[in-house]
N, C-alpha and C positions, 0 to 999 in steps of 0.2 A: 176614488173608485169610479171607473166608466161607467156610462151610461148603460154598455152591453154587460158588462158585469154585474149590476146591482139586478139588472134582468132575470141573467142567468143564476145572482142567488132567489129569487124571489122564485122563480119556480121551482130551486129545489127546496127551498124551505117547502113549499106547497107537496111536496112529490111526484111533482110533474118532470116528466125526462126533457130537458132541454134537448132540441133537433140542429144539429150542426150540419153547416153548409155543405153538400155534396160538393167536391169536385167535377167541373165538368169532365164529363166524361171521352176518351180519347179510343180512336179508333185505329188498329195497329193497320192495315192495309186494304186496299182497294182490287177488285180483279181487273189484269191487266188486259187493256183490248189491242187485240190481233192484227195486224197490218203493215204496222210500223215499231219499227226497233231504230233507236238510240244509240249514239258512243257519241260523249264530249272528250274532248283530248287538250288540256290544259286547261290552265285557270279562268281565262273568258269563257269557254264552252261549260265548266261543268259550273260557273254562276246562272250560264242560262238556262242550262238543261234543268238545273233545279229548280228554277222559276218555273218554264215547260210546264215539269210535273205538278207544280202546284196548280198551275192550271187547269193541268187532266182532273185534277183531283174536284177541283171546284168543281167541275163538271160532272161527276161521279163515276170516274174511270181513274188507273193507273196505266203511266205509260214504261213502258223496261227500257231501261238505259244503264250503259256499261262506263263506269267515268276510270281515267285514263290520266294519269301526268305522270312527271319527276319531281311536282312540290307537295311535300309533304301535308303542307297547311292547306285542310277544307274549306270546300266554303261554307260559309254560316247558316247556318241552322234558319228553315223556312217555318214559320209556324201559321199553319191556313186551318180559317172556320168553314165548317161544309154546309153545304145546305140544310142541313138536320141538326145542326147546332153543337154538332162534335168538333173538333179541336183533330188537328195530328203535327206532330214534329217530323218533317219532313227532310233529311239528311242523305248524304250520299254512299247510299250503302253500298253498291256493289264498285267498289274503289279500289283498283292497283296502281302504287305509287312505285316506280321504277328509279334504280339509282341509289347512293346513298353507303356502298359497301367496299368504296375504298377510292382512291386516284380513277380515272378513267383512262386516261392517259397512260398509264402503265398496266391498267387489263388487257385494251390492245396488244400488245405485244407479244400475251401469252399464245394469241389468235393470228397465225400469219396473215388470214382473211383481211381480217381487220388494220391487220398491220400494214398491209398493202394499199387498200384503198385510203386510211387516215393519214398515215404517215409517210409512204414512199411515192404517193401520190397525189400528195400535199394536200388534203383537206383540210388540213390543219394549221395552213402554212399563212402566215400571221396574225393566225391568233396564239397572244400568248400562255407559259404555262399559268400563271398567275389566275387569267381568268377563265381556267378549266379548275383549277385545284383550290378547296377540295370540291366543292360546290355539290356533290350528290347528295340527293332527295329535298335540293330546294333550289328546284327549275334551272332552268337553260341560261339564264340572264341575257334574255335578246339574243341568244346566237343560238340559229337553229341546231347549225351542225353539231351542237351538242349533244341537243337532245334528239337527235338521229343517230349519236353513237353509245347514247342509251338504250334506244330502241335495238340498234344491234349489239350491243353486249347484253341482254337480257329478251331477244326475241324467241325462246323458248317458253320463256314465262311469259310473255306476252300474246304470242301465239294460243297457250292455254287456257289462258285469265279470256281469249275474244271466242275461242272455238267452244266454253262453257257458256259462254253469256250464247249466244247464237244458237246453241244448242235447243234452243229454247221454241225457235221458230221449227224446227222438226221435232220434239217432242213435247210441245208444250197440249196436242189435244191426246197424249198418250196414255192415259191415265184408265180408260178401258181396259187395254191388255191385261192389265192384272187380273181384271173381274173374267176374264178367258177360262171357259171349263175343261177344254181339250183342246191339246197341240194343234189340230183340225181349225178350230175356233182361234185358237191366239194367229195361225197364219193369215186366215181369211182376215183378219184386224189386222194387222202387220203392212201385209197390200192394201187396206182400204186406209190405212193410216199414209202407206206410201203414194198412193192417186190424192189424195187429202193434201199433203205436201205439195205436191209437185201441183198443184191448181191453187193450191193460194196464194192471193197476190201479196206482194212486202215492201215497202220503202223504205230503204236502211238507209239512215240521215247519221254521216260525220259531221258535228261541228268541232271547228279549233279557231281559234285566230288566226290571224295571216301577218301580223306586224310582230308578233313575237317569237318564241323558241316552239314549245312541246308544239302546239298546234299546227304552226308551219311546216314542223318536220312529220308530224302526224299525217297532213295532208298529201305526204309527197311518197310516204312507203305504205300506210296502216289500209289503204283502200284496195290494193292486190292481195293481201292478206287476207280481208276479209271474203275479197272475192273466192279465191282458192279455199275457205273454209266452209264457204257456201256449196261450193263446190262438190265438198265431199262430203257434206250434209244431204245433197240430191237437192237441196232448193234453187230452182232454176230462175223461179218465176219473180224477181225481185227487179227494183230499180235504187241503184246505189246514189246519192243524191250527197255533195259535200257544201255544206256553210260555211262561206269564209267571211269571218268578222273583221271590221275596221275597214280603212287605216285609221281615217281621220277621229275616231272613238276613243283612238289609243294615241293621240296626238301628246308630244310632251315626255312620256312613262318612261321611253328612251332613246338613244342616238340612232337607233336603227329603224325606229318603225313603218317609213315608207320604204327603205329599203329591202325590207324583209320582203313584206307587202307587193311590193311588182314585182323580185324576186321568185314570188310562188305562183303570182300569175304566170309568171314565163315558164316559169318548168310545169307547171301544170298543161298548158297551152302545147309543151313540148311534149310530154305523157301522152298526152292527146289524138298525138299526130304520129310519136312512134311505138307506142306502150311502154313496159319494163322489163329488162333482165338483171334480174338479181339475187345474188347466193345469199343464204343467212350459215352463222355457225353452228345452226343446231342440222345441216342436213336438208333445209328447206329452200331450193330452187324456186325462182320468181319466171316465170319466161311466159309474159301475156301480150298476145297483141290485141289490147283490148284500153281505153283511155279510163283513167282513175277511176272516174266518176258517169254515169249518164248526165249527169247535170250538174253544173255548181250556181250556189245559190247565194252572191253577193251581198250581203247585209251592213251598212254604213249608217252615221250618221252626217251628212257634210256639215254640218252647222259647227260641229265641235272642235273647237272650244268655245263656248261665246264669251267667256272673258280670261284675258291674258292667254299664254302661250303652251298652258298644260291643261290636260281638264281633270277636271277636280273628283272627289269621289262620290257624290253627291251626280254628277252628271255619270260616272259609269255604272254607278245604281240605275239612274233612268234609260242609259241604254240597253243595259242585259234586261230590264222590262220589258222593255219595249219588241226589243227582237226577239224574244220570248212569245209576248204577245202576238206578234207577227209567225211566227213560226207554228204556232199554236192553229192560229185560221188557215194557215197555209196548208197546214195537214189535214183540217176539216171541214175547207170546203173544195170549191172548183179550181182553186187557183194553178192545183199543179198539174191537172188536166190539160190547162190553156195552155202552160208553159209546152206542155206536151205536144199539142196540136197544133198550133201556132209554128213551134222548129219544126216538128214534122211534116208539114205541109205550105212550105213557101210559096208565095202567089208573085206575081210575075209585077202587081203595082208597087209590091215592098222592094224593088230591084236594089235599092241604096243596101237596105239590110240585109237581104240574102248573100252578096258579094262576100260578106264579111263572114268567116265560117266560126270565128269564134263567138259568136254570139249565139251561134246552135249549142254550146255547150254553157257559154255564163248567161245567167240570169241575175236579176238587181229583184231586192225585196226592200222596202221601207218602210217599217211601222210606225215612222214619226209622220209617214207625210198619207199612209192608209187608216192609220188609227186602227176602229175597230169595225169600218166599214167594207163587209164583205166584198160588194161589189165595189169600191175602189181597192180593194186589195188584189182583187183579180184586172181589174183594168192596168194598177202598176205595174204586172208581171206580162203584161201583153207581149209581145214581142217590140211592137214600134219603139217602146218607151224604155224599154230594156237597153234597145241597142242604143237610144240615146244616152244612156245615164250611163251605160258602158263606156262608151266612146269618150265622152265624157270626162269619165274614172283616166282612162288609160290617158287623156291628153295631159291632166293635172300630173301623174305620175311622171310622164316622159318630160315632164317642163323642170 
């Protein structure tokens, strides 16, 4: 007999009630704060977006995020101690997985749309059937174009699953209306709810990867979408901000990774310059001359791999920390001010930088080389240093 056991008879021989351990106790959620709205899209973004949130949480805030792929498998379960000594399991709950409901390759065809642009117009045209079939609801495998003919054989549901989560930024201070005692009263709230909207500010941050499939193709359609959703939500007042992970993070995982990678700088770059026109099969016209994003936000680690030729999992653990962490300060302090005021107001002694116009749209973040020091996190997003780490990016790429 243990030690706790002979304990526990001796006080009930005595008739004393033996006291069992509480569980600590577990807190189901946090109010979410206003400003900034969330979408990861693939499996690097919704590892860090859950990181992210644990963050907020540490801090004692919840932040809303919409996570978004074609692979079925979650990411793992976060579990954070809060300041008060509670406990929460932290998981990806507002999650739609796309894909998964039969060949792809043969739903095309029911959709002349589709059928035209993937097949008569060759987007598909060497890659084999092998590696499309069957592969739904467990990602892309490296090849964007996949998971962009996910996105449009399923852009009704996807549409829905982003214009509910968003929803959120026009009715999330709605909650008065109901307590309205006359039609009088509920409209005079109606308008002050509508002036309310339309003066709050919002940073809607995509992140995806850029070296792999969901994110890449995420990058290149899901940002006109959301614009156009915004759109008819009345929220004007927003700045749409995309993260793009890697390359060198993701060095090793597969054959494609830098290729992906300056592949979506380029079309992004090319977004940029002429916007998009694009039909969806549910009825949904794209026709914006307007570029993806206000700003893309660069996130790498170059160091990676530091040993042998793949990095391991243990080093993409510490990345998705990291640019977590990094994204974390980014949203709460000056940083993205600078990046603001800096493109916005070119001076005549940065003449090398200003020549280069994409550098007014990519920005470089680096939580390995800012840590968790404010002030050098805003000095790495300066402009100077941007265009250098940019230029930089693009020479390694093009070599």
């Amino acid at each position: 007999m243990s030690n706790g056991s002979v304990m526990r008879w001796e006080l009930k021989r005595r008739g004393v009630k033996p006291e069992t351990a509480k569980p600590a106790e577990r807190i189901k959620h946090l109010p979410a704060r206003r400003g900034v709205f969330l979408i990861a899209i693939g499996n690097s973004a919704e590892e860090v977006a859950l990181r992210l949130r644990a963050l907020a949480w540490k801090d004692g805030y919840d932040v809303p995020i919409l996570f978004l792929n074609n692979d079925i498998a979650a990411p793992n379960v976060i579990s954070v101690r809060l300041s008060n000594g509670q406990f929460a399991q932290l998981i990806a709950e507002d999650r739609f997985v796309i894909g998964g409901e039969g060949n792809a390759r043969d739903q095309i065809k029911d959709h002349p749309l589709l059928a035209e642009r993937y097949l008569r117009q060759g987007l598909l045209r060497g890659i084999s059937v092998f590696e499309t079939y069957p592969r739904g609801g467990h990602g892309g495998h490296s090849l964007p174009i996949i998971s962009a003919l996910d996105l449009d054989l399923h852009c009704a549901e996807v549409y829905a699953f982003l214009r509910k989560g968003l929803a959120w930024l026009r009715d999330g201070n709605s909650s008065d209306l109901v307590d309205a005692r006359s039609d009088i009263e509920r409209l005079i709230k109606q308008r002050t709810q509508m002036q309310r909207v339309a003066a709050e500010a919002w940073n809607v941050v995509i992140i995806g990867g850029g070296s792999g499939s969901c994110g890449n193709a995420g990058h290149q359609l899901l940002p006109y979408q959301v614009r156009e959703i915004l759109r008819e939500l009345g929220v004007g007042n927003y700045e749409l901000t995309g993260v793009v992970l890697g390359p060198r993070a993701f060095t090793g995982l597969t054959p494609n990774v830098t290729l992906n990678y300056y592949a979506l700088l380029q079309a992004l770059d090319f977004l940029a310059q002429h916007g998009q026109r694009r039909r969806y099969i549910n009825g949904l016209t794209i026709d914006a001359a307007t570029p993806p994003y206000n700003q893309v936000i660069l996130f790498d680690d170059p160091w990676l791999p530091r040993e042998g030729a793949t990095v391991s999992e243990r080093e993409l653990n510490v990345f998705f920390a990291r640019a977590a962490l990094s994204l974390h300060l980014w949203l709460n302090t000056q940083a993205n001010q600078v990046i603001a005021s800096r493109t916005a107001n070119p001076r005549a002694d940065r003449a090398d930088e200003n020549t280069d116009e994409r550098v007014r749209m990519f920005a470089t973040l680096n939580g390995a080389v800012a840590g968790a020091d404010k002030d050098g996190l805003i000095e790495i997003v300066a402009l100077k240093k941007q265009a250098q780490l940019f230029h930089a990016l693009l020479a390694r790429l093009e070599a």
